[in-house]
PyMOL Python script that loads the backbone (N, CA, C, O; Angstrom):
from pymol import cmd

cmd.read_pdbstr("""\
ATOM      1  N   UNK A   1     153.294  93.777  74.900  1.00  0.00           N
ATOM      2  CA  UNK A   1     153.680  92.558  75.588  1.00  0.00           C
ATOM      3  C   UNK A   1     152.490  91.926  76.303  1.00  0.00           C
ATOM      4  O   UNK A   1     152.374  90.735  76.013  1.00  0.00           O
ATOM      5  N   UNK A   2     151.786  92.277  76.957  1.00  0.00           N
ATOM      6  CA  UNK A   2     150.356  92.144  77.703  1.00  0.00           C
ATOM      7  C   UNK A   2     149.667  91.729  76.472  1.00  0.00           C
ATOM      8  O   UNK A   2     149.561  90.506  76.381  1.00  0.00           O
ATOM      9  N   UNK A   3     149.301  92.228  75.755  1.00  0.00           N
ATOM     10  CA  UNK A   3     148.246  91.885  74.643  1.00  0.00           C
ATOM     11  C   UNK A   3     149.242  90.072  73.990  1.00  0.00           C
ATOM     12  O   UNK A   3     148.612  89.308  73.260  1.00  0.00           O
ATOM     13  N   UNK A   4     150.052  89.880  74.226  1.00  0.00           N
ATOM     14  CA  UNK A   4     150.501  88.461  73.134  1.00  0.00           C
ATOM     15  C   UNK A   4     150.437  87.703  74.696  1.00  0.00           C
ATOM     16  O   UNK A   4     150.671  86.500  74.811  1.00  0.00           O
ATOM     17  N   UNK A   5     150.143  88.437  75.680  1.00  0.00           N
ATOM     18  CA  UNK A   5     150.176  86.682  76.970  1.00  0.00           C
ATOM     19  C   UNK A   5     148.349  86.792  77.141  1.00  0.00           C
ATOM     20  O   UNK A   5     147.743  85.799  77.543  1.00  0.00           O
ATOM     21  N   UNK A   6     147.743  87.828  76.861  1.00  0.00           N
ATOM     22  CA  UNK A   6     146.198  88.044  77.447  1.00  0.00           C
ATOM     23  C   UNK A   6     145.767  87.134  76.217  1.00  0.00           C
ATOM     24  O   UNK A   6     145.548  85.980  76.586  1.00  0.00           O
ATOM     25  N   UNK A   7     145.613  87.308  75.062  1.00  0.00           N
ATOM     26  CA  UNK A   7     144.842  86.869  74.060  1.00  0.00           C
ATOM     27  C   UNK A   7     145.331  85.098  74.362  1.00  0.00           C
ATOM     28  O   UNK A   7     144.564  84.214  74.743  1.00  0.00           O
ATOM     29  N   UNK A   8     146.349  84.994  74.153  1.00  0.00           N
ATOM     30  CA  UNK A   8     146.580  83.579  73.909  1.00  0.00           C
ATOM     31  C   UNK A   8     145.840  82.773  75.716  1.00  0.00           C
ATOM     32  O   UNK A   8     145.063  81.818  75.750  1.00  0.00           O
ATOM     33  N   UNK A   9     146.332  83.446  76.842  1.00  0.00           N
ATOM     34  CA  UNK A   9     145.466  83.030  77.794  1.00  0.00           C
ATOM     35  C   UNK A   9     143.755  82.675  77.759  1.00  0.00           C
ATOM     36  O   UNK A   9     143.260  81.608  78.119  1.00  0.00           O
ATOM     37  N   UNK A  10     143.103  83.722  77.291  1.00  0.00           N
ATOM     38  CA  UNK A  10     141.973  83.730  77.087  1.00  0.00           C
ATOM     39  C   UNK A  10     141.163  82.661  75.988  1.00  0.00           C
ATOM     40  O   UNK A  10     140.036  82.185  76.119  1.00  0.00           O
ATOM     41  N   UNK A  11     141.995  82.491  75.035  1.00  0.00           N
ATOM     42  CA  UNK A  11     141.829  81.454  74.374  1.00  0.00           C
ATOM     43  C   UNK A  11     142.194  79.935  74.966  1.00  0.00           C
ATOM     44  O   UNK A  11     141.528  78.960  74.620  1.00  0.00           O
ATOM     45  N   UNK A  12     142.993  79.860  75.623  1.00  0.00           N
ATOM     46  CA  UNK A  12     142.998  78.529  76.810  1.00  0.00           C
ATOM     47  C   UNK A  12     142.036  78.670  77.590  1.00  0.00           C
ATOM     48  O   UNK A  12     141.226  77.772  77.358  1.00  0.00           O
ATOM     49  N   UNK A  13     141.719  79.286  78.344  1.00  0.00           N
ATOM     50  CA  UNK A  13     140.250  79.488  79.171  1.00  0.00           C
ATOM     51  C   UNK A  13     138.893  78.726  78.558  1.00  0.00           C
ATOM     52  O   UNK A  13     138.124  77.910  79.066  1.00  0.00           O
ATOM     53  N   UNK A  14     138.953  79.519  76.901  1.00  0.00           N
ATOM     54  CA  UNK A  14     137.798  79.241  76.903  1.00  0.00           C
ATOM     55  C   UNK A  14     137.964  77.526  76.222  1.00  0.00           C
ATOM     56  O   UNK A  14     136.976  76.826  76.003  1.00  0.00           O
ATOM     57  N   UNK A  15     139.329  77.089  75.976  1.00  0.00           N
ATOM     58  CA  UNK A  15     139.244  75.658  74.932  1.00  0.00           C
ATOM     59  C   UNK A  15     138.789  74.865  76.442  1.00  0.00           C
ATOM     60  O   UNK A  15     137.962  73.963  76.578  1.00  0.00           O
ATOM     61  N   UNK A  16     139.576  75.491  77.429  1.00  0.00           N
ATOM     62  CA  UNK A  16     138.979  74.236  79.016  1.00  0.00           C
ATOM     63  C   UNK A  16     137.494  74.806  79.619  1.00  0.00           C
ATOM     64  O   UNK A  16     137.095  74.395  80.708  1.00  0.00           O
ATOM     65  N   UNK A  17     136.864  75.593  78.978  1.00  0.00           N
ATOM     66  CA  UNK A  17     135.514  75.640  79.925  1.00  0.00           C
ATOM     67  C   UNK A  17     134.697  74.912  78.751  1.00  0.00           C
ATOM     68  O   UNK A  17     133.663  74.269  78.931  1.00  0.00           O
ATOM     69  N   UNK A  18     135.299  75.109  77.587  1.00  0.00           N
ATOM     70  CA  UNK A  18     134.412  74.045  76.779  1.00  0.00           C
ATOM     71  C   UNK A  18     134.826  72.281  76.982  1.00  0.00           C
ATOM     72  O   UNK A  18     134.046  71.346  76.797  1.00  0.00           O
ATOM     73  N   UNK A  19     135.912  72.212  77.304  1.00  0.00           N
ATOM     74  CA  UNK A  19     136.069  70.828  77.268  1.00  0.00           C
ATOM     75  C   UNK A  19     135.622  70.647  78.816  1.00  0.00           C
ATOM     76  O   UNK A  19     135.788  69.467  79.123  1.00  0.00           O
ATOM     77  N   UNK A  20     135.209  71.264  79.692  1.00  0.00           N
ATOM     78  CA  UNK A  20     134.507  70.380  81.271  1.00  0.00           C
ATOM     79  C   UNK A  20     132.947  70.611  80.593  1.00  0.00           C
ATOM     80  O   UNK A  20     132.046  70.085  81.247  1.00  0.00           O
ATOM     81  N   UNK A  21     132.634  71.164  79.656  1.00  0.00           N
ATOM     82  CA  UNK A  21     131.142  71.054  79.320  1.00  0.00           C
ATOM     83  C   UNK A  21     130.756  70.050  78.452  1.00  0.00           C
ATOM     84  O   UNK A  21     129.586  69.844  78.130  1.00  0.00           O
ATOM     85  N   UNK A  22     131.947  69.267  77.970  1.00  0.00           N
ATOM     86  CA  UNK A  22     131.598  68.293  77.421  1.00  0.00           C
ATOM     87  C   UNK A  22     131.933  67.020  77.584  1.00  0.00           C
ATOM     88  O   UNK A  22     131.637  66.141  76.774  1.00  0.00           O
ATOM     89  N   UNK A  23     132.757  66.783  78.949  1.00  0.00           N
ATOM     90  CA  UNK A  23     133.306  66.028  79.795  1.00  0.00           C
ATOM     91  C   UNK A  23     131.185  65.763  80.604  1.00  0.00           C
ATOM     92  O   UNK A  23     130.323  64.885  80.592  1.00  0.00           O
ATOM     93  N   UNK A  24     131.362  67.179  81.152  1.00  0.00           N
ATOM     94  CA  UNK A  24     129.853  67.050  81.505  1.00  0.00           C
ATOM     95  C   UNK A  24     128.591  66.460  80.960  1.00  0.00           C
ATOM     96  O   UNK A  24     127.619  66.123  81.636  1.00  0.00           O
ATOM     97  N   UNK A  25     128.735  66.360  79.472  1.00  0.00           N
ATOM     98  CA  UNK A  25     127.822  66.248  78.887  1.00  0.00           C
ATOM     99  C   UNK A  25     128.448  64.445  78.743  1.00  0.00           C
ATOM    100  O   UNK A  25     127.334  63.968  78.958  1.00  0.00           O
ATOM    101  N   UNK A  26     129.059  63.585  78.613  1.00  0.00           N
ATOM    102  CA  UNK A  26     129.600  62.654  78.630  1.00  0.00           C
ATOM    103  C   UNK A  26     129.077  62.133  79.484  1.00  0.00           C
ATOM    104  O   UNK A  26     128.519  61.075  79.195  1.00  0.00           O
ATOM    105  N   UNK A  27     129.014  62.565  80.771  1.00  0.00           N
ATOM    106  CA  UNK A  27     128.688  62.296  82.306  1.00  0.00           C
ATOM    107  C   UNK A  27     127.299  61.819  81.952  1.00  0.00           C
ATOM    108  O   UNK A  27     127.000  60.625  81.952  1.00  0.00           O
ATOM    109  N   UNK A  28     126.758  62.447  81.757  1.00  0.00           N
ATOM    110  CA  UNK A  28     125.315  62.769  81.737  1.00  0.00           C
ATOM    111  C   UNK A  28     125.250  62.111  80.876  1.00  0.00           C
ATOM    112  O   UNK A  28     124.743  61.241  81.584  1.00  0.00           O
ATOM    113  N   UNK A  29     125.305  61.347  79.299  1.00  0.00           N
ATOM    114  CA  UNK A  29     124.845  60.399  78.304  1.00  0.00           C
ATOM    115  C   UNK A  29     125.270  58.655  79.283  1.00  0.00           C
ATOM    116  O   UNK A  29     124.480  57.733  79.486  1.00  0.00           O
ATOM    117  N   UNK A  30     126.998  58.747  79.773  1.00  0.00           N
ATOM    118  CA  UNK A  30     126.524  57.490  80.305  1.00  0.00           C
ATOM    119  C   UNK A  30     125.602  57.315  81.533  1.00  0.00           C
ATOM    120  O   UNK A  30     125.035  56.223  81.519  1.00  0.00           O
ATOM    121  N   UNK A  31     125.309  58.075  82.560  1.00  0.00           N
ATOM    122  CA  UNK A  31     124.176  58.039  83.320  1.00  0.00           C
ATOM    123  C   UNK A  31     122.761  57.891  82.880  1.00  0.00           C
ATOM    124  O   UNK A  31     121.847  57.419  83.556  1.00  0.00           O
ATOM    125  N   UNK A  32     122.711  58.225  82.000  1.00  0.00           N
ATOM    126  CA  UNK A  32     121.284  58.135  81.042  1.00  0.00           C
ATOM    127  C   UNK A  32     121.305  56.705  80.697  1.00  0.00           C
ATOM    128  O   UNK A  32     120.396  55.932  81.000  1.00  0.00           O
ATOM    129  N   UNK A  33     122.405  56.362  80.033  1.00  0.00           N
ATOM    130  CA  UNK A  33     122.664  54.709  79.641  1.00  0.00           C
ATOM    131  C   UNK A  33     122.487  54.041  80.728  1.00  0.00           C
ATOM    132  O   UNK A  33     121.560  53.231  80.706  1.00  0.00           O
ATOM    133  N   UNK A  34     122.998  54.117  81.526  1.00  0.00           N
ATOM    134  CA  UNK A  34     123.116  53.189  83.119  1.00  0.00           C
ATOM    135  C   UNK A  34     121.957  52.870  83.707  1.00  0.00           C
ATOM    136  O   UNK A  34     121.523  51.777  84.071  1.00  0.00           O
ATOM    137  N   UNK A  35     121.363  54.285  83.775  1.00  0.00           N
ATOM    138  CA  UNK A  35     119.707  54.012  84.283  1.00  0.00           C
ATOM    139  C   UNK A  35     119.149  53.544  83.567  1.00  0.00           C
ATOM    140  O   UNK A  35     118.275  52.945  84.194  1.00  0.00           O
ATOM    141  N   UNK A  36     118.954  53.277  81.998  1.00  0.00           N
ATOM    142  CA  UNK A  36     118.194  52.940  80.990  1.00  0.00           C
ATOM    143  C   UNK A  36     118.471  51.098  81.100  1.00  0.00           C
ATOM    144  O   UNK A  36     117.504  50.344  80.987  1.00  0.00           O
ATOM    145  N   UNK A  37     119.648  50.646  81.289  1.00  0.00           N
ATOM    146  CA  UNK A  37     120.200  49.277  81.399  1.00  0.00           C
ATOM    147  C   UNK A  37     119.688  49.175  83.166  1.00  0.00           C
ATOM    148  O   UNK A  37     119.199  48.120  83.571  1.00  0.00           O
ATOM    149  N   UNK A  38     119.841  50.202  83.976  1.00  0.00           N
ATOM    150  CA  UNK A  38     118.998  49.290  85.112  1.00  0.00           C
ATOM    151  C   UNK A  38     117.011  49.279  85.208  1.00  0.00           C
ATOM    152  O   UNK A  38     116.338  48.679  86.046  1.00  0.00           O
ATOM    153  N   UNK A  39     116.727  49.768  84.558  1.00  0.00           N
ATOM    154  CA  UNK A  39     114.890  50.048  83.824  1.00  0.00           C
ATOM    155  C   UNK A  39     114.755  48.983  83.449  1.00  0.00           C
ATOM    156  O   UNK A  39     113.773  48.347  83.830  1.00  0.00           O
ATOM    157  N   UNK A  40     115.793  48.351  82.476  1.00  0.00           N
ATOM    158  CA  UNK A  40     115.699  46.965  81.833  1.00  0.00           C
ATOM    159  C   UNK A  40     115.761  45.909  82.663  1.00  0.00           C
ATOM    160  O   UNK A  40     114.888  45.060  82.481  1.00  0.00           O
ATOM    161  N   UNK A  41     116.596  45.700  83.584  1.00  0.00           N
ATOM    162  CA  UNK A  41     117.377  44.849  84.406  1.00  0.00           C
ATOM    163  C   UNK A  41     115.984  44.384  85.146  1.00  0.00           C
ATOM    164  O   UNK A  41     115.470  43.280  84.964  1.00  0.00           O
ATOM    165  N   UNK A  42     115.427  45.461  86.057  1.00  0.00           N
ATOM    166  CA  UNK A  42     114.209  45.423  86.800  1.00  0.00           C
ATOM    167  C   UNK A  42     113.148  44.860  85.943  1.00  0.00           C
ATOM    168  O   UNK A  42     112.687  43.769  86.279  1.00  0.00           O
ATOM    169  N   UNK A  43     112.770  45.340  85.068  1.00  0.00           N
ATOM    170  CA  UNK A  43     111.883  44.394  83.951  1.00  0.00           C
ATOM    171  C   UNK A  43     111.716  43.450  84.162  1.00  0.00           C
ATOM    172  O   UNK A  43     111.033  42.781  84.937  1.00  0.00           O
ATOM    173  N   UNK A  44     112.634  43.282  83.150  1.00  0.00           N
ATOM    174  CA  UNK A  44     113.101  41.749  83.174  1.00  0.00           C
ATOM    175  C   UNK A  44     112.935  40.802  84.343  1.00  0.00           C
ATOM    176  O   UNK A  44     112.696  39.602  84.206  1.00  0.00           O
ATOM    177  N   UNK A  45     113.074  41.406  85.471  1.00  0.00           N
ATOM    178  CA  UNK A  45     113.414  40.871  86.742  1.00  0.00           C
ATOM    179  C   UNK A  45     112.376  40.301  87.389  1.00  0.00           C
ATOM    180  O   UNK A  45     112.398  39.243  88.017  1.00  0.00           O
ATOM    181  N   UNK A  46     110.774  41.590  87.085  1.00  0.00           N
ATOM    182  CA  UNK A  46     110.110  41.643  87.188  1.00  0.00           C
ATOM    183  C   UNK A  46     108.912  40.401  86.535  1.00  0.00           C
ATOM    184  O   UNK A  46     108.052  39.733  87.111  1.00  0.00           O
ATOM    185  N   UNK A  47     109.408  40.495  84.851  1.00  0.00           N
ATOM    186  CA  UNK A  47     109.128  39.223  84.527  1.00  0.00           C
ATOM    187  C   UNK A  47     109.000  37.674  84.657  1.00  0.00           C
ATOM    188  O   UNK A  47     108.115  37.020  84.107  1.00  0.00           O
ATOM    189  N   UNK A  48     109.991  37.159  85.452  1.00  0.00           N
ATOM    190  CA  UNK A  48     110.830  36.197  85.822  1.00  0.00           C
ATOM    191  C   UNK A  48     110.198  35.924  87.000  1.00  0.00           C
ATOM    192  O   UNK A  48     110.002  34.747  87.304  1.00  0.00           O
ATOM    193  N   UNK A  49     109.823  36.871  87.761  1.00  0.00           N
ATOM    194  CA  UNK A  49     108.859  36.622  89.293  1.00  0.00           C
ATOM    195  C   UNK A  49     107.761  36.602  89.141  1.00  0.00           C
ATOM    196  O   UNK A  49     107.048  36.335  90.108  1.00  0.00           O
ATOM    197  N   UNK A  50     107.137  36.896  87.768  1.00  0.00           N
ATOM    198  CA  UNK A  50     105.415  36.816  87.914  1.00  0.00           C
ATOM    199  C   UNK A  50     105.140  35.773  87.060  1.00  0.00           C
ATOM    200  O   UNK A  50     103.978  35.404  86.890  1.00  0.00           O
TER     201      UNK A  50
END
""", "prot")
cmd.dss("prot")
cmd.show_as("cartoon", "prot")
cmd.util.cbc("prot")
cmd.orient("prot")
């Protein structure tokens, strides 16, 4: 009885520590984008004043 609630638990564990690592990794591509569109923004900005 233990062995059919442990296995199937453990296998939920690991489907949600992989899905916050790729929630994480999500995080982290649009932050990369964001800063990359404000790099530009300043540029540009930069352009426009000189």
């Amino acid at each position: 009885m233990k062995k059919t609630i442990i296995i199937p638990a453990l296998a939920l564990a690991a489907v949600f520590l992989t899905a916050c690592n790729t929630v994480e990794g999500v995080g982290e591509d649009v932050q990369a984008g964001g800063e990359a569109i404000e790099d530009t923004a300043k540029a540009v900005e930069d352009d426009l004043t000189d």
